[in-house]
C-alpha positions in Angstrom: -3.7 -16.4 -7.7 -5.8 -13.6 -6.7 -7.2 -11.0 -9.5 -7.8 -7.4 -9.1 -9.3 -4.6 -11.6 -5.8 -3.0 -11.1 -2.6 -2.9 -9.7 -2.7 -3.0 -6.3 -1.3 -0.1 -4.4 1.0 -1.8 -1.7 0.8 -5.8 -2.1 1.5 -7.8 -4.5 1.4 -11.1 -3.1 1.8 -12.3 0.5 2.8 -15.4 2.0 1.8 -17.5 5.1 4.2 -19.7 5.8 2.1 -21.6 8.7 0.5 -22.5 6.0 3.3 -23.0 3.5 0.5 -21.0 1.3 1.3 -18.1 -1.0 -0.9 -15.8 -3.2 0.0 -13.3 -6.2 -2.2 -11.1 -7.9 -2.4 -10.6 -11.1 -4.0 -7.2 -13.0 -4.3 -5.7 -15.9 -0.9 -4.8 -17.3 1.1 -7.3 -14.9 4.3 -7.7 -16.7 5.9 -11.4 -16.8 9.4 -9.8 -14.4 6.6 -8.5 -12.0 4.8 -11.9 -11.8 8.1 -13.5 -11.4 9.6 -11.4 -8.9 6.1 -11.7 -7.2 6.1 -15.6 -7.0 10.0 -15.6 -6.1 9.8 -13.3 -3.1 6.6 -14.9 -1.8 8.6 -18.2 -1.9 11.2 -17.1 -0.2 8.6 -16.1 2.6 7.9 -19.4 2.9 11.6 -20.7 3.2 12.9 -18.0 5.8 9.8 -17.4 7.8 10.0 -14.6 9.9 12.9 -13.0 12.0 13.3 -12.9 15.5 14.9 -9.8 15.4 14.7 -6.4 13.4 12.6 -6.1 10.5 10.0 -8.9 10.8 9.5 -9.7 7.2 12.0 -8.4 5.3 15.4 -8.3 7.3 19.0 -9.7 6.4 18.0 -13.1 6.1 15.4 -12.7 3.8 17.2 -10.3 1.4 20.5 -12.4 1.5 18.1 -14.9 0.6 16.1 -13.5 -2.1 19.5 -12.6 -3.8 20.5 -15.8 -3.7 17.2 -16.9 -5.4 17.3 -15.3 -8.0 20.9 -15.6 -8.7 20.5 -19.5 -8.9 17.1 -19.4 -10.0 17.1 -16.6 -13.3 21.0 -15.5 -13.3 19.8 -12.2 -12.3 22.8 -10.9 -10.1 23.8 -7.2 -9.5 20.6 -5.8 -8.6 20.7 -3.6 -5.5 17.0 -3.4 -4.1 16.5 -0.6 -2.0 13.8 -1.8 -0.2 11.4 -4.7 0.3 9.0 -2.9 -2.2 8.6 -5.0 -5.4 10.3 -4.0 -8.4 13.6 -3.6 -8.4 14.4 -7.5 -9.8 11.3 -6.9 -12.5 13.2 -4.6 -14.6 15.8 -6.4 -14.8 13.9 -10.1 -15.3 12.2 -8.1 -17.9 15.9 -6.7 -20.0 16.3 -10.3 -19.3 13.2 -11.7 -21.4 14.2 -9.0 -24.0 17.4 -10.0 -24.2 16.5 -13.0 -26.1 16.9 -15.5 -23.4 16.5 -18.8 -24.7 14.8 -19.9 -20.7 12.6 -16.9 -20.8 9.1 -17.5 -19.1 6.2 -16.7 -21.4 2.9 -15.6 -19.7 -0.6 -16.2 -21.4 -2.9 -14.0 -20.8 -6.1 -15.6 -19.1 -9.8 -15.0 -19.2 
């Protein structure tokens, strides 16, 4: 867990998987979808690795990937990410939460 005065501009986490080490960082105003779309797509890092061909980080195997996550993982299904930015599985892990979901993650805040 890495901590920063703000939200960063481009990364949210990153993943090595050499080291089958990941990082997230949380800010000010992190909201519990962002932290758990963060940790989910840094895991899946981790299980795909990079491609050989394409997009490095973020190609076919790694989205088909990440939907299947957090399918299985949340029941979050339906979502159509338009890119590798994070964000698009927040919202909806967030209507989730507010939903009343009876598995819904609750984040204490630190510090």
């Amino acid at each position: 867990m890495r901590r920063a005065s703000r939200r960063p501009r481009q990364r949210l986490g990153f993943a090595v998987p050499a080291e089958h080490r990941i990082s997230v960082t949380a800010y000010p105003g992190i909201g519990r979808g962002d932290v758990l779309e963060t940790l989910l797509h840094e895991l899946v890092h981790i299980a795909v690795g990079p491609a050989a061909e394409g997009r490095r980080w973020h190609g076919r195997a790694f989205t088909a990937t990440l939907r299947a996550a957090m399918a299985e993982g949340y029941g979050i299904t339906g979502v159509r990410a338009p890119s590798s930015y994070h964000g698009a599985y927040a919202a909806a892990l967030d209507a989730q939460a507010a939903g009343g979901d009876p598995l819904a993650l609750t984040l204490a805040p630190t510090g």
